[in-house]
KOLROGU-946831 format. One line per 5 residues: number of its first residue (from 0); their letters; for each residue x, z, y of N, C-alpha, C, O, CB. Coordinates in Angstrom, 3 decimals, padded with zeros to 6 digits. Glycine has a CB too. Example, Ala and Ser with C-alpha at 12.3 -4.5 7.8 and 13.67 -1.06 7.14 Angstrom:
# KOLROGU-946831
0	as	013.190,007.800,-005.690,012.300,007.800,-004.500,013.200,007.800,-003.300,014.236,008.465,-003.319,011.308,009.046,-004.473; 012.850,007.080,-002.250,013.670,007.140,-001.060,012.900,007.870,000.030,013.409,008.039,001.138,014.084,005.725,-000.598
***
This chain:
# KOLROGU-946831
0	xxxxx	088.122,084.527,085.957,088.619,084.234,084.639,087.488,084.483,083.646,086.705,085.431,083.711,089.874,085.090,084.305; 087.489,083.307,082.509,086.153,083.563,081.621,086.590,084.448,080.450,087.653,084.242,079.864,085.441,082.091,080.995; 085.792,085.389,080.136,086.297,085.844,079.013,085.054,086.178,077.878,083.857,086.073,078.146,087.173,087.070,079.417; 085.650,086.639,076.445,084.266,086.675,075.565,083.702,087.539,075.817,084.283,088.187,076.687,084.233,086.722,074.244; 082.706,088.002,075.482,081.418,088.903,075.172,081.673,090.061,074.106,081.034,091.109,074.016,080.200,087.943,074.569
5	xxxxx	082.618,089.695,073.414,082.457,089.855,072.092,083.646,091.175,072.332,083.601,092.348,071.961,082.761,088.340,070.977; 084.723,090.396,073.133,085.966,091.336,072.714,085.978,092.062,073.992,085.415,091.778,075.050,087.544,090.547,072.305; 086.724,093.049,073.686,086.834,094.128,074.860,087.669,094.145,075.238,088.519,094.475,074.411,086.671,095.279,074.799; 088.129,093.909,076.399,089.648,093.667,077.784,089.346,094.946,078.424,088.306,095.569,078.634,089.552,092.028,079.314; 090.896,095.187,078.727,091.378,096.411,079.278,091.236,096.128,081.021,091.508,095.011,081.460,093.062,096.723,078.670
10	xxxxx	090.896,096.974,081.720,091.264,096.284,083.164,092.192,096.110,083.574,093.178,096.807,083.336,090.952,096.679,084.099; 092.173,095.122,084.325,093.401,094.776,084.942,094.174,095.938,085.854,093.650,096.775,086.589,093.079,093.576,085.788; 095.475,095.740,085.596,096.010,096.134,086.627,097.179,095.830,087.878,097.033,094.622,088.064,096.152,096.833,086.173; 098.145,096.253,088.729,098.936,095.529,089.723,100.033,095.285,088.547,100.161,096.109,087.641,099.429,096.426,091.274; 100.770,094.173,088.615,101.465,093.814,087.715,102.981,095.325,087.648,103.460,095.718,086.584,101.846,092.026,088.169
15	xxxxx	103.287,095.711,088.652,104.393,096.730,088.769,103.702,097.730,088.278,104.586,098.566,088.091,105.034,097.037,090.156; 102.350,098.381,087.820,101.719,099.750,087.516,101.499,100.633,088.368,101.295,101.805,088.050,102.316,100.402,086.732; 101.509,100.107,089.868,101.741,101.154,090.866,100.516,101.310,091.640,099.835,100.347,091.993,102.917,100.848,091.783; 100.201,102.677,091.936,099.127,102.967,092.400,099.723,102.931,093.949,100.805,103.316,094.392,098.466,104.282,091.748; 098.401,102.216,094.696,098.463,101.831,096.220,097.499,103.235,096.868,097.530,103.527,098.064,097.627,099.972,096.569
20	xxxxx	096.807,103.876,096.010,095.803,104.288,096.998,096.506,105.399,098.020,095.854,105.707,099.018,094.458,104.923,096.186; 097.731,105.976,097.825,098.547,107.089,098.453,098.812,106.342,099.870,098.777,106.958,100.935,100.058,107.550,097.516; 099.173,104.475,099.743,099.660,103.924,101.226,098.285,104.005,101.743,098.276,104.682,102.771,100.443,102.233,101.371; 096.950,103.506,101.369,095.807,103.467,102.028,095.793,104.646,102.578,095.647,104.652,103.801,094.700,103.169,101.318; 095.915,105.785,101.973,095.504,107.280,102.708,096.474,107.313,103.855,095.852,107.815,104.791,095.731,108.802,101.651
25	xxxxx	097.759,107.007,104.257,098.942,107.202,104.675,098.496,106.349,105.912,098.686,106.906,106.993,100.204,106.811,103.706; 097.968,105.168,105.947,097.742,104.274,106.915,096.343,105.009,107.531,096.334,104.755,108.735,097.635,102.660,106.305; 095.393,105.660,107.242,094.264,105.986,107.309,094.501,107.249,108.755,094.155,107.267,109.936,093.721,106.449,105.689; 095.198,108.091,107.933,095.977,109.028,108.513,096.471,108.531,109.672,095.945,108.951,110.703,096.953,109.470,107.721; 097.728,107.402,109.804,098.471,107.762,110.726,097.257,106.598,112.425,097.507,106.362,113.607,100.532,107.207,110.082
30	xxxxx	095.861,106.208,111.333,095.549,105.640,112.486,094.562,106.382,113.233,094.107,105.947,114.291,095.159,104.391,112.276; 094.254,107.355,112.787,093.302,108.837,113.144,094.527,109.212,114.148,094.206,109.159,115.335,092.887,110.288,111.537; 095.930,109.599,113.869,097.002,109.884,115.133,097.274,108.984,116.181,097.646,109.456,117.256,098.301,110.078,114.677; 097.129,107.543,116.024,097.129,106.876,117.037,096.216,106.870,118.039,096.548,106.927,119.223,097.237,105.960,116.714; 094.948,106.798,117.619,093.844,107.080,118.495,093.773,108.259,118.869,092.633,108.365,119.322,092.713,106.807,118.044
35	xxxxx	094.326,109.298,118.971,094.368,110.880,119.384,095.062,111.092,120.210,095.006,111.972,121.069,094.728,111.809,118.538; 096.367,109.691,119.907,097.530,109.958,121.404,096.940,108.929,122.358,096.782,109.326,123.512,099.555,109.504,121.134; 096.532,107.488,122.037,095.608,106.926,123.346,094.862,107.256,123.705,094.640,106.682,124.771,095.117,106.052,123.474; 093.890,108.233,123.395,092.577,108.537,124.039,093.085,109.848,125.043,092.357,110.202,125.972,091.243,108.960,122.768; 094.365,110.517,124.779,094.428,111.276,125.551,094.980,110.576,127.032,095.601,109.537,127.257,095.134,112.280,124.919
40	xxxxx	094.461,111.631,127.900,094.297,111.702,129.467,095.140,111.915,129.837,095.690,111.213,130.686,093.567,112.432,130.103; 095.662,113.078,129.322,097.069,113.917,130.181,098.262,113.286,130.189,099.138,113.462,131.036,097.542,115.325,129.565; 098.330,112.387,129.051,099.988,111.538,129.039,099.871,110.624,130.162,098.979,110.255,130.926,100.431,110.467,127.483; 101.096,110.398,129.977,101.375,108.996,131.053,101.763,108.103,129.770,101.986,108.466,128.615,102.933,109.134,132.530; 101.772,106.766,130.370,102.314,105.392,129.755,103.136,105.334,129.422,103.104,104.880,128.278,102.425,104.453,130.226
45	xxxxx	104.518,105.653,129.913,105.509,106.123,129.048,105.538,106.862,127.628,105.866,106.532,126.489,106.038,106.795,129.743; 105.000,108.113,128.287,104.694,109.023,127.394,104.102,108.302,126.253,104.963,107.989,125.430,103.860,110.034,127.946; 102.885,107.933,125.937,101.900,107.552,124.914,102.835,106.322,124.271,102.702,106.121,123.064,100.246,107.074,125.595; 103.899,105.382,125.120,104.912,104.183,124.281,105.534,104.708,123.630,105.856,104.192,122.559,105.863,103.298,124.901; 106.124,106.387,124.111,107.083,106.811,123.175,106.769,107.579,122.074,107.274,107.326,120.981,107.944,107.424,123.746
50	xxxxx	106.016,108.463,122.231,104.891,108.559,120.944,104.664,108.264,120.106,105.067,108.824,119.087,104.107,108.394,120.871; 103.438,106.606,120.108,103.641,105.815,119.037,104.529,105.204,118.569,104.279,104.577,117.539,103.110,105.198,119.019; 105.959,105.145,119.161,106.854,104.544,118.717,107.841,105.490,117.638,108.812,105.212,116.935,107.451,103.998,119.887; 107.020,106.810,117.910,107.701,108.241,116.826,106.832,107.792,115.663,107.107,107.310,114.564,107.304,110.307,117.385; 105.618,108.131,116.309,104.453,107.904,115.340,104.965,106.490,114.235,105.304,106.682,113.067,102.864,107.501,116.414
55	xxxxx	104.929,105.183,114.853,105.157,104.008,114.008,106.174,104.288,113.071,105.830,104.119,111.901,105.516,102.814,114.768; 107.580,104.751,113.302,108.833,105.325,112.630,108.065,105.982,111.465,108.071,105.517,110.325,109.827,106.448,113.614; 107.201,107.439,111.946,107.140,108.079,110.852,106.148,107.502,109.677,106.225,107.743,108.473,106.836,109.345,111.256; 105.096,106.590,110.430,104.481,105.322,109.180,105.197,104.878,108.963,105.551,105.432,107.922,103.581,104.241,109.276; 105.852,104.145,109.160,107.194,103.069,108.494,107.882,103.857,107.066,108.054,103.488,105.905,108.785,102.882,109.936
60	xxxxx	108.133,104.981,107.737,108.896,105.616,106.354,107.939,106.361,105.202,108.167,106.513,104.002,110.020,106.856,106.877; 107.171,106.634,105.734,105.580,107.297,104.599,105.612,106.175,103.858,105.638,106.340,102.639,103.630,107.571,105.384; 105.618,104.917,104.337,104.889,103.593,103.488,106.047,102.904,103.000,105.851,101.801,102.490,103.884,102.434,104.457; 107.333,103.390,103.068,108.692,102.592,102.219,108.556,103.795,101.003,109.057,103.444,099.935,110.700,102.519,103.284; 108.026,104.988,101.014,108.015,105.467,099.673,107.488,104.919,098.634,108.186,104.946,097.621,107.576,106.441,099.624
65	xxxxx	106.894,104.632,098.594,105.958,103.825,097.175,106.122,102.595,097.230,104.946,102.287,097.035,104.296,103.925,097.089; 106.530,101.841,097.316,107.363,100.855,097.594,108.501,100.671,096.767,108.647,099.914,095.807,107.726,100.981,098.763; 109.379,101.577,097.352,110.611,101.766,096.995,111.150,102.870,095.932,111.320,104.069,096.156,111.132,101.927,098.099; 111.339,102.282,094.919,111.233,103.599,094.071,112.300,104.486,094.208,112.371,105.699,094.010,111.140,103.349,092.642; 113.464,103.311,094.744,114.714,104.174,094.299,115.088,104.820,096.099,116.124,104.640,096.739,116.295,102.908,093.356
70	xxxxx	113.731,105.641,096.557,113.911,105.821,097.830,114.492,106.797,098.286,114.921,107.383,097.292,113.024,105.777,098.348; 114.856,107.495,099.407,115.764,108.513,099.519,114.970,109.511,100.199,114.177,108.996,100.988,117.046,108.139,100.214; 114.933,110.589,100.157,114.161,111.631,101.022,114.672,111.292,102.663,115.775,111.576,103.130,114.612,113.401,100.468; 113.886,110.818,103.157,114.351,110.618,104.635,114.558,111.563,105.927,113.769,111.489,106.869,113.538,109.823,105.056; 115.551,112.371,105.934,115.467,113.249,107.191,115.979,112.669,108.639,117.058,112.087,108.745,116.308,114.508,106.888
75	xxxxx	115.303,112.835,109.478,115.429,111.898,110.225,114.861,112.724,111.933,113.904,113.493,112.016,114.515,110.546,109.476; 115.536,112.394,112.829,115.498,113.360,113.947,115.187,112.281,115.165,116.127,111.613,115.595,117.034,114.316,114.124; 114.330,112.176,115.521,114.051,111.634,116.847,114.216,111.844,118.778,113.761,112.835,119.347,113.031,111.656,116.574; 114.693,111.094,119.264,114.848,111.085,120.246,114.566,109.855,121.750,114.263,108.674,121.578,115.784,111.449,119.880; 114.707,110.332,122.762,115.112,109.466,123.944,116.054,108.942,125.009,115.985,109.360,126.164,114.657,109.655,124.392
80	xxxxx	116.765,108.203,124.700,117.959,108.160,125.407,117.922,107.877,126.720,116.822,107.499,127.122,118.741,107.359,124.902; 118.940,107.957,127.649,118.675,108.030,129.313,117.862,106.880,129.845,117.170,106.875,130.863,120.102,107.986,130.182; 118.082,105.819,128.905,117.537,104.397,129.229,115.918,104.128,129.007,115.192,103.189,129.331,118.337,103.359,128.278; 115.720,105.158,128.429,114.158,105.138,128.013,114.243,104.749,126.697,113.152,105.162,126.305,113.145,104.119,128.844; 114.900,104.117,125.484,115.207,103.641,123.979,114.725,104.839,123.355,115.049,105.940,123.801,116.867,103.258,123.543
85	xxxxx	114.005,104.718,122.400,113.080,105.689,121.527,114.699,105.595,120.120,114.952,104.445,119.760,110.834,104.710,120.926; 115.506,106.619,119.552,116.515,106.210,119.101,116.006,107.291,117.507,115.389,108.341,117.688,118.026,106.463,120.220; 116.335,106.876,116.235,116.131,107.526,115.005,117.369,107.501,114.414,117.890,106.468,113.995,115.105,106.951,114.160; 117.888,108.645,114.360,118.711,109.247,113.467,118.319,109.673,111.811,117.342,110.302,111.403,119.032,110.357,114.197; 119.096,109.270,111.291,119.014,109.733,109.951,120.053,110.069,109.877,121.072,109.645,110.422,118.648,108.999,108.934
90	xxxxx	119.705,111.765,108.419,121.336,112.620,107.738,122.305,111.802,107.336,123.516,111.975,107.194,121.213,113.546,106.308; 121.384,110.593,107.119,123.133,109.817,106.608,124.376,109.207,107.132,125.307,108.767,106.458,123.037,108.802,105.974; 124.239,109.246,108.825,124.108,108.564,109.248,124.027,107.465,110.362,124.621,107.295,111.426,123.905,108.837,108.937; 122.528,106.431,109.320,122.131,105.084,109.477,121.473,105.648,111.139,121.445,106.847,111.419,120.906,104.339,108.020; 120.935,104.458,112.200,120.191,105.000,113.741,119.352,103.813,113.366,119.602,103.339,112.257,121.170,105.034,115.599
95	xxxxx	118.731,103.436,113.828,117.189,102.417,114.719,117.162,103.156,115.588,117.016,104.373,115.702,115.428,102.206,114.075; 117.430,101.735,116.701,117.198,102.270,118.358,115.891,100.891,118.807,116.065,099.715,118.487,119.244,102.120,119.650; 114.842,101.317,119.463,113.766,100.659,120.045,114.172,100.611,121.647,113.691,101.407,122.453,112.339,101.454,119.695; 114.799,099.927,121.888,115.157,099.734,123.146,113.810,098.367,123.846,114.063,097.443,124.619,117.013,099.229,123.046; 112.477,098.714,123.236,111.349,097.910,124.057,111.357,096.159,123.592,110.355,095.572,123.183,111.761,098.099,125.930
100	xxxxx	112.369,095.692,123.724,112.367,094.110,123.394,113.276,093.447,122.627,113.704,092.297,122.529,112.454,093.396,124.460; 113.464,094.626,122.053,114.670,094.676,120.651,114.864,096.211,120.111,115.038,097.305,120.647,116.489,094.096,121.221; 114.732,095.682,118.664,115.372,096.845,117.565,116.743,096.686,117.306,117.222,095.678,116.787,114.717,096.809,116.092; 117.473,097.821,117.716,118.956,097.898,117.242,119.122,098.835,115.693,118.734,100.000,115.611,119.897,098.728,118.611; 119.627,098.242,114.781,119.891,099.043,113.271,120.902,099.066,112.688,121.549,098.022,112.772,119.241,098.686,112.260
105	xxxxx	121.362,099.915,112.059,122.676,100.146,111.380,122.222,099.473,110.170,121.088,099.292,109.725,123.240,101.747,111.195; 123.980,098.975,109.520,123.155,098.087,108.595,122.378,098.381,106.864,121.815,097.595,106.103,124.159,097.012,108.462; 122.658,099.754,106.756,122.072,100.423,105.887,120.309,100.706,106.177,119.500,101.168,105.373,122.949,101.641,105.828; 120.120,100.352,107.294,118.803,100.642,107.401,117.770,099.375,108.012,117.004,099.339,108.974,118.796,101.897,108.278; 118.078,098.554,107.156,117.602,096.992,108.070,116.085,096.820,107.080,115.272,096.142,107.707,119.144,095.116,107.790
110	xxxxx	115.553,097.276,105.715,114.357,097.478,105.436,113.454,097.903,106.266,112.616,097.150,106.764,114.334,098.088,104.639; 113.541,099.388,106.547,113.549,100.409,107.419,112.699,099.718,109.301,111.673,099.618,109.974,115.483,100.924,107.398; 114.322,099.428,109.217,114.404,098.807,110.901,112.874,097.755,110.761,111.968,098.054,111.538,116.362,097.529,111.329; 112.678,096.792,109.971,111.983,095.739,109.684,110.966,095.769,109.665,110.246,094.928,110.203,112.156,095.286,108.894; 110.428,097.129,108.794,108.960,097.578,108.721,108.738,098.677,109.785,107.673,099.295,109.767,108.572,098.158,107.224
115	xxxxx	109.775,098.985,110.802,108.621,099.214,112.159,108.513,098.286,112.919,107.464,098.172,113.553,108.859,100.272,113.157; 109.722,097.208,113.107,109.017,095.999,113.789,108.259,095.634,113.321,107.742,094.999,114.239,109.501,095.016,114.047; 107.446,095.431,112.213,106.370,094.284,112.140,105.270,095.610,112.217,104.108,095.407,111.865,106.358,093.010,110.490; 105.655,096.863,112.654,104.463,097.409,112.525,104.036,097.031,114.205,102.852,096.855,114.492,104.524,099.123,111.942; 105.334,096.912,115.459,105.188,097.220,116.492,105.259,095.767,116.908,105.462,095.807,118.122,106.016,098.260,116.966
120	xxxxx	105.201,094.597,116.549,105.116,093.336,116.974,104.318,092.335,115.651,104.155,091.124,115.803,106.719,092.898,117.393; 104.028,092.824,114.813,103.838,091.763,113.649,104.631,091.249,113.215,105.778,091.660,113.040,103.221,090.852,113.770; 103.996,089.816,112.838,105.182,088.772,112.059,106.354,087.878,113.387,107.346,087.283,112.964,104.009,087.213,110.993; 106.176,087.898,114.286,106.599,086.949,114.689,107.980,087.397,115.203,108.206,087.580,116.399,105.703,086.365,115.514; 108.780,087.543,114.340,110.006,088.638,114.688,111.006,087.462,114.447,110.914,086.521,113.659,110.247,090.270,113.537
125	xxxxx	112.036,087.790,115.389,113.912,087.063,114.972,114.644,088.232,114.529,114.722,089.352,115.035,115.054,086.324,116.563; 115.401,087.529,113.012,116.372,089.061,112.664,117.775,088.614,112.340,118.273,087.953,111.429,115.785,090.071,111.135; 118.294,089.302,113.572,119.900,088.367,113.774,120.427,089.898,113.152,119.634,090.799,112.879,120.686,087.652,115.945; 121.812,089.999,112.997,122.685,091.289,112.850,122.416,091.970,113.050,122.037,091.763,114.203,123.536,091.575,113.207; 122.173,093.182,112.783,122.057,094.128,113.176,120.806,094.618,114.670,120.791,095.704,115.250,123.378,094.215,113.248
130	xxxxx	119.842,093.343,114.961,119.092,093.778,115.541,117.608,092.497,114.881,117.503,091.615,114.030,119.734,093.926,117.163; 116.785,093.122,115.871,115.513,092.670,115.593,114.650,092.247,116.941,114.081,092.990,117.740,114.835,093.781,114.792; 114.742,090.819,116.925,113.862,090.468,118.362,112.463,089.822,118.376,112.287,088.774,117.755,114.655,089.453,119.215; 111.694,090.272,118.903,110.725,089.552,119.190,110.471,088.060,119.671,111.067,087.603,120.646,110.359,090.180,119.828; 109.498,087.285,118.890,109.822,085.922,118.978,108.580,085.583,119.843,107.437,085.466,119.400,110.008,085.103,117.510
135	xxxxx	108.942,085.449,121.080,107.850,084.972,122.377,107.134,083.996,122.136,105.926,083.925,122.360,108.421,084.534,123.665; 108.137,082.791,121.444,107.668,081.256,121.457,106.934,081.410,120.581,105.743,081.288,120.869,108.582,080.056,121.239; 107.288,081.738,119.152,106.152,081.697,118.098,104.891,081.943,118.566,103.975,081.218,118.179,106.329,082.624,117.052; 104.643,082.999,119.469,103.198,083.643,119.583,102.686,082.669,120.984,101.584,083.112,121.308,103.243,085.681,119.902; 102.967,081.859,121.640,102.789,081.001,122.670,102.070,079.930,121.758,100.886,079.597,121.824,104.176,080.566,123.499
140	xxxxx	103.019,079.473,120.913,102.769,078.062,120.203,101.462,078.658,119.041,100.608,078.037,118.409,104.537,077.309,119.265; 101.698,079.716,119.104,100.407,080.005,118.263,098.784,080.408,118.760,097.706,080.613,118.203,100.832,081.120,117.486; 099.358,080.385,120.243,098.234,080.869,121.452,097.652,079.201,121.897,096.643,079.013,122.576,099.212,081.926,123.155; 098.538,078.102,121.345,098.436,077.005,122.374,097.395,076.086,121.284,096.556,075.275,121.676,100.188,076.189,122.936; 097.685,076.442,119.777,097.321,075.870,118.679,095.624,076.022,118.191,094.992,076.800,117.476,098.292,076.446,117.723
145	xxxxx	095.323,074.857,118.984,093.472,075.621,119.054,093.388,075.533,117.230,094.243,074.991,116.530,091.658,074.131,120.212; 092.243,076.157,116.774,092.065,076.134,115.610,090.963,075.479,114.954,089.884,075.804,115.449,092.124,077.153,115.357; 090.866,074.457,113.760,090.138,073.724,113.491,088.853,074.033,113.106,088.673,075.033,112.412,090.632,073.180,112.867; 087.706,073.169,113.524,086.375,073.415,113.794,085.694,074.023,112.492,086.115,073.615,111.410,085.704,072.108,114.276; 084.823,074.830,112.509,084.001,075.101,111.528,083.251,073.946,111.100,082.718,073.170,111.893,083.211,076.103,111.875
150	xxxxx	083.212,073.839,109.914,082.061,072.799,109.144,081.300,073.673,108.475,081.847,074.573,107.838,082.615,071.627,108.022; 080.232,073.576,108.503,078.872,074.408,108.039,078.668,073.622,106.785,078.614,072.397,106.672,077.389,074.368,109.175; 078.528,074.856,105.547,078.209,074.392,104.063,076.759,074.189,103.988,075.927,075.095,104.043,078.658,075.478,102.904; 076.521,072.972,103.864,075.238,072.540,103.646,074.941,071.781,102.459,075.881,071.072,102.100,074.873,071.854,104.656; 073.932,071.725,101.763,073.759,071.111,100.744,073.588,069.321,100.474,073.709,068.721,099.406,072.786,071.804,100.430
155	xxxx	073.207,068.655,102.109,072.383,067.938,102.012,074.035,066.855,102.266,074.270,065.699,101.915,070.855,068.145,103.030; 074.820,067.776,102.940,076.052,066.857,103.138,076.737,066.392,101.514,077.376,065.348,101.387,077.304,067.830,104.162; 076.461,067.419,100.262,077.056,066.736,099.341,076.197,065.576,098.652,076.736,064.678,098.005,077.511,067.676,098.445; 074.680,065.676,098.863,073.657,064.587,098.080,074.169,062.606,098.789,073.561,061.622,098.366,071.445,065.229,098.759
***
C-alpha cells in the first residue's frame, strides 16, 4: 500500500486487536514435547500414539484460548479405554473419544473435537454428527494430482 511521506500512519494491526504471539509460544512448546516423546526408546508404539494423542488434546485446548474469548477454563481428565480409544473428559460433562479412525464428540464440544482432528489428520476431515472421520479419498486424489510445472521467471520471455 502507497502511502505519503509527509503524514505519519500508525501500524497496522490484526483487525480483532489480538495478540497471536502467546499461540506461537504454545505451539513452540508443545513441539519441543512431541519430539521428547518420539525420540524416546523406552516406549512402545502404542505407548508414544497415546501420548501424543494427550499431548495433541492438551494443544488443542492451549490454542482455543485466544481464540475464543468467551472460553471456559477447561478441566479435563484423560484416559484409555479397554479398546485402546484415547477418551477426554471434561467437568462439564462434554467427552472426545479418539478411537484411531474416528473422533467421537459430545455435541457441546464439536470446536474442540475439530481442532484436534485437524491437528491429528489435517484438512482432509468428514464431520457427520457427532463424530469426525478421516477422508481417505481426498488425500488419494490429492496424491494422484501431479502438480503443475514450474516456469522459470525470466526476463527475455517478456521482451
Amino acid at each position: 500500500m502507497l502511502r505519503s511521506r509527509q503524514k505519519t500512519v500508525e501500524p497496522e494491526t490484526h483487525p480483532a486487536g489480538r495478540d497471536y504471539s502467546g499461540l506461537v509460544a504454545v505451539k513452540a512448546d508443545y513441539a519441543e514435547k512431541q519430539v521428547e516423546i518420539l525420540r524416546n526408546g523406552a516406549l512402545a508404539a502404542k505407548g508414544k500414539n497415546r501420548l501424543l494423542a494427550f499431548l495433541r488434546m492438551e494443544q488443542a485446548v492451549q490454542e482455543e484460548k485466544p481464540r475464543n474469548t468467551q472460553a471456559r477454563e477447561e478441566k479435563m481428565t484423560s484416559s484409555v479405554d479397554n479398546k485402546g480409544a484415547a477418551v477426554f473428559t471434561f467437568a462439564d460433562g462434554g467427552k472426545i473419544r479418539d478411537c484411531g479412525g474416528e473422533v467421537l464428540f459430545s455435541a457441546d464440544r464439536e470446536s474442540l473435537a475439530l481442532a484436534y482432528a485437524r491437528k491429528k489428520w489435517g484438512l482432509s476431515l468428514i464431520v457427520d454428527k457427532g463424530r469426525i472421520l478421516f477422508d481417505r479419498e481426498r488425500m488419494e486424489r490429492a496424491r494422484e494430482t501431479p502438480l503443475p510445472p514450474l516456469r522459470a521467471k525470466t526476463r527475455d520471455r517478456e521482451r
